[in-house]
N, C-alpha and C positions, 0 to 999 in steps of 0.2 A: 742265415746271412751273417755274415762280417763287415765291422763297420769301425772309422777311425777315421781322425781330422789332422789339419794342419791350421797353426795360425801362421799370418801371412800381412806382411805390412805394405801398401802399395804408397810411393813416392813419389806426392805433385812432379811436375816439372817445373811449375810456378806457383807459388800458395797460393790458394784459390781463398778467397774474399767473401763472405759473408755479413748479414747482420748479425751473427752470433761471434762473430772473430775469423779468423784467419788462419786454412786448415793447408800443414804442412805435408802429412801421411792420414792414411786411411786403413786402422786395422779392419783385418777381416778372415773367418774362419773355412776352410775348405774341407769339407764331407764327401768321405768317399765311402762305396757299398759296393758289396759284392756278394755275390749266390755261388762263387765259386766256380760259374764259369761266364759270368760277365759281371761285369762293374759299372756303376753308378758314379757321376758328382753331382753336386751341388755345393752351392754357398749360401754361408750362415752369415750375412752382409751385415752385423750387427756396426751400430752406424752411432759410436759414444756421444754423449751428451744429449742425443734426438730418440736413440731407439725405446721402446717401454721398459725392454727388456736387460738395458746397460746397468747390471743389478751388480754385485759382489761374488752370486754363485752362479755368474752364466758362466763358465768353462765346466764347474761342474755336473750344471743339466746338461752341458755337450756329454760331457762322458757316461753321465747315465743314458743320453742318449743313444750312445753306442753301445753301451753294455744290457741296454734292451729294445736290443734293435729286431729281437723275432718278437715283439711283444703285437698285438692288431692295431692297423692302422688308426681304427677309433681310440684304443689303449692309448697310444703313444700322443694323436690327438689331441683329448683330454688333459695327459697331462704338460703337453706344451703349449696349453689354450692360453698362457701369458707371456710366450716366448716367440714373438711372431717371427725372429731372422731364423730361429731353430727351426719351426714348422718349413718357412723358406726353403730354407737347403736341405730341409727332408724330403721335400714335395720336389724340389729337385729331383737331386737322387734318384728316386723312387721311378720316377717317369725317364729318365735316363736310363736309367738299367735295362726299363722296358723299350724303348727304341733303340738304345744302340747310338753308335758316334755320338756327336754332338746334338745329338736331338731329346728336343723335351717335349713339344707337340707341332705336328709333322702336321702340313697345311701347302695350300700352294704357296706359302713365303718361303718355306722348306725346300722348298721344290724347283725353287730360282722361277715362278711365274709372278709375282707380286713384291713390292716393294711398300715400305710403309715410311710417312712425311713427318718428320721432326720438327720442332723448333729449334732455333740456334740460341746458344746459352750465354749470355756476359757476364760475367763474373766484375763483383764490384771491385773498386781500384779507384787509381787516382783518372784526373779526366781524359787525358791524355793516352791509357792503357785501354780503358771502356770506348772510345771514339776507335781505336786500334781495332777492336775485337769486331766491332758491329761493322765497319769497313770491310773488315774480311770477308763474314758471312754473307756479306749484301753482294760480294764478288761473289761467293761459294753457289748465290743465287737462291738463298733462304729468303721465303715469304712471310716468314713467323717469328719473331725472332723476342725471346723472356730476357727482362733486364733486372737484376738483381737491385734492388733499392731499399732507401729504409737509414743510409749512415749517415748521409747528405745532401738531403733531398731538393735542396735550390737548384746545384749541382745536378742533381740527375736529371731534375726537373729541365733544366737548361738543355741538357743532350736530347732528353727527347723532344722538346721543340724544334730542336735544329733537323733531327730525323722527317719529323712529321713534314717540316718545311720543303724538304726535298722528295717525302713519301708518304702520299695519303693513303688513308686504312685502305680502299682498294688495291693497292700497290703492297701495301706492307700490313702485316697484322701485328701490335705490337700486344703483347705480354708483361705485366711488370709481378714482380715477387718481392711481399714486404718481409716474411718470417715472422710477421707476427712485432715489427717496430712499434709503430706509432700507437699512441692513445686513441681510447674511439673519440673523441673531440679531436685530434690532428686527423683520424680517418678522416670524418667528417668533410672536413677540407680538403685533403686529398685525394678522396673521392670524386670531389668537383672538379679538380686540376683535369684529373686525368680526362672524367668524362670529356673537358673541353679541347685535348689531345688525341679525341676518340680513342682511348685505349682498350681492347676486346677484355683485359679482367686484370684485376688483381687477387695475388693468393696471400692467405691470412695476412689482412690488414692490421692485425688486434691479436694481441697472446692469445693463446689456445683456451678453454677451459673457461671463457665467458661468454657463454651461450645468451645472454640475455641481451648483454650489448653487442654481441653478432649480429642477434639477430633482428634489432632494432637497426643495424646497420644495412642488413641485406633487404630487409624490407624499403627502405628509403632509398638506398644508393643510386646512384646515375649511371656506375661503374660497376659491372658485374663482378661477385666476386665468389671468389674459388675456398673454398675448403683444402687445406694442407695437413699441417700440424695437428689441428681439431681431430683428425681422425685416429693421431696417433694415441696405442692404449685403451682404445675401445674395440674389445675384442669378442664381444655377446651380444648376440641380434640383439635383442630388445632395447639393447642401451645405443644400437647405430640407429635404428629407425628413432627412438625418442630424439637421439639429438639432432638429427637432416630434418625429422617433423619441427622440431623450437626452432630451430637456426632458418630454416629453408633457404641454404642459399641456390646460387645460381650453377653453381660448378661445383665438384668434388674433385679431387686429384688423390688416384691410386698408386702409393710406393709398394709394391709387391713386400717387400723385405719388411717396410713398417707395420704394414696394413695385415698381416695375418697369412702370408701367401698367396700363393693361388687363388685357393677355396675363399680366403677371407674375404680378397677383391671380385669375385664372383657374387659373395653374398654383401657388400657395400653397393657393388652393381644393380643387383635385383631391386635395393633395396630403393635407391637414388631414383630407379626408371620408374617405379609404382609411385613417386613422389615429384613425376616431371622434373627431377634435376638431372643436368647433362655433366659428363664425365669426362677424364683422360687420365692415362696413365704415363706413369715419369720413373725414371731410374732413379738411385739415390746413391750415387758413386759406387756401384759395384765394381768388381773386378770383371774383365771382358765371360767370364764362367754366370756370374749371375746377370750380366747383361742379359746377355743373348736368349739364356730360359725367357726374361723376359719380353724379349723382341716377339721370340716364337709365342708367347702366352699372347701378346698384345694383337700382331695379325692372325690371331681365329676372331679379334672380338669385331674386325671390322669398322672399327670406327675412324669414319674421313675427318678426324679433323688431327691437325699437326700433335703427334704426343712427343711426350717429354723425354724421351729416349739420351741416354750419352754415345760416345764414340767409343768410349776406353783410351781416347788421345789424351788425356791430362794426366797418365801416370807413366815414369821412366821403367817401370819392371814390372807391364799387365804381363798377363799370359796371350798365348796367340789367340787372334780373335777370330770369332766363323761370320762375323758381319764385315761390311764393308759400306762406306760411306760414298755417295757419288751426290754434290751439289746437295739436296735435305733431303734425299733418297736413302734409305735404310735399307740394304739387299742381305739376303744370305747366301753365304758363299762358297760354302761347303758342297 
């Protein structure tokens, strides 16, 4: 086999808004393979500032990547066990080549009999943009809908009172994502807010990498709360089951790209259900190439509750996409 990438810049249409700052483009690596009479892609969704792997020498484990690309799957494995967007668009790839067109695993979502339920995403902003966004979706006819919070929380606080006011949690499921803002002493109280907002979770209320006050958090909380960030960088069973055993939260959330690919979120999977925590999986701004692997990875897994899927609509130059969006219906379309 043959093997060779492209890097590849994808351009907001609107800078999109975080607790970390305000992201104008999204680099990202495209991998392609070939046996010489079919070919392979995938993406190396490396995701700066968040990914483990945002090192000095990631372009050049891509090239040894490709310059030992007959090396065995375990080989290769092994030694990108700390490079999770590399493993990503290898396990791409790899499953590419073996089905052909656009497919990475072939299912009845593949097969235009099944469609899978998103949440709709806001993006933080001023109040007047964030009021814009959630108006839309609630036309779009989204039930679920994650509200990025964490910069101005009175402010956000305010919009989702006025939501809830017009739509109780039967009517609407609301979602909020702090990135890891607030201290655990503002969790604290933010916890309380929401529970009194019935909000179904929040994802990392608290930086990453404080298992202790996590997990003093998730024990007490009112407001179920999600695992994000915490998972990024732990890439070795025994270090995921220790830390879902310290923390026990209520939720995990799988970024295929972060989390180790495929295989990794397979084994964060196993690992969360032998410990009754419940899961979903969430895009991390791919380009529509590693979306869709992971649309197709998400419906084999089944699971009815709204994931965290994108569209590929926030960038002016994705590539064409094989999904298609109908209301918070996720189809493919190929």
């Amino acid at each position: 086999m043959k093997a060779h990438y492209t890097q590849y810049f994808l351009q907001f249409k609107r800078p999109g808004g975080t607790s970390r700052g305000v992201l104008h483009q999204k680099e990202t690596f495209i991998f392609h393979l070939t046996d010489g009479e079919k070919t392979g892609i995938g993406e190396c969704a490396l995701f700066r500032g968040l990914s483990s792997d945002d090192t000095p020498n990631y372009e050049e484990k891509l090239k040894w990547l490709c310059q030992n690309i007959n090396l065995s799957y375990s080989e290769i494995k092994t030694e990108l066990a700390h490079y999770p967007s590399l493993w990503f668009g290898y396990e791409q790839a790899i499953l590419n080549l073996k089905h052909g067109g656009n497919l990475y695993f072939p299912s009845p979502f593949t097969q235009k009999k099944k469609s899978i339920t998103i949440n709709g995403l806001i993006w933080m902003g001023d109040v007047g943009f964030m009021k814009e966004q959630i108006q839309q979706k609630l036309a779009d006819s989204y039930h679920c809908i994650k509200i990025k919070i964490g910069t101005r929380w009175l402010e956000e606080k305010k919009i989702i009172q006025e939501l809830r006011k017009d739509f109780p949690k039967e009517q609407l499921e609301l979602r909020v994502d702090a990135n890891g803002a607030f201290t655990e002493q503002e969790a604290t109280k933010v916890l309380q807010e929401l529970a009194e907002l019935q909000i179904h979770s929040i994802e990392q209320p608290i930086k990453a990498g404080n298992w202790e006050a996590m997990a003093r958090l998730c024990q007490h909380t009112p407001t179920p709360i999600a695992l994000d960030e915490e998972l990024i960088g732990i890439n070795i069973r025994d270090v995921k089951k220790e830390m879902l055993s310290t923390i026990r939260p209520q939720y995990i959330i799988l970024k295929p790209a972060l989390a180790g690919g495929f295989s990794g979120s397979d084994e964060w999977i196993e690992i969360a259900e032998s410990l009754n925590i419940k899961w979903w999986i969430t895009s991390a701004l791919e380009s529509n190439i590693g979306l869709n692997a992971i649309a197709q990875y998400t419906a084999t897994k089944n699971n009815a509750m709204p994931q965290g899927l994108g569209t590929g609509s926030l960038f002016t130059n994705n590539f064409d996409s094989a999904l298609q969006l109908v209301g918070e219906q996720l189809h493919y379309q190929l």
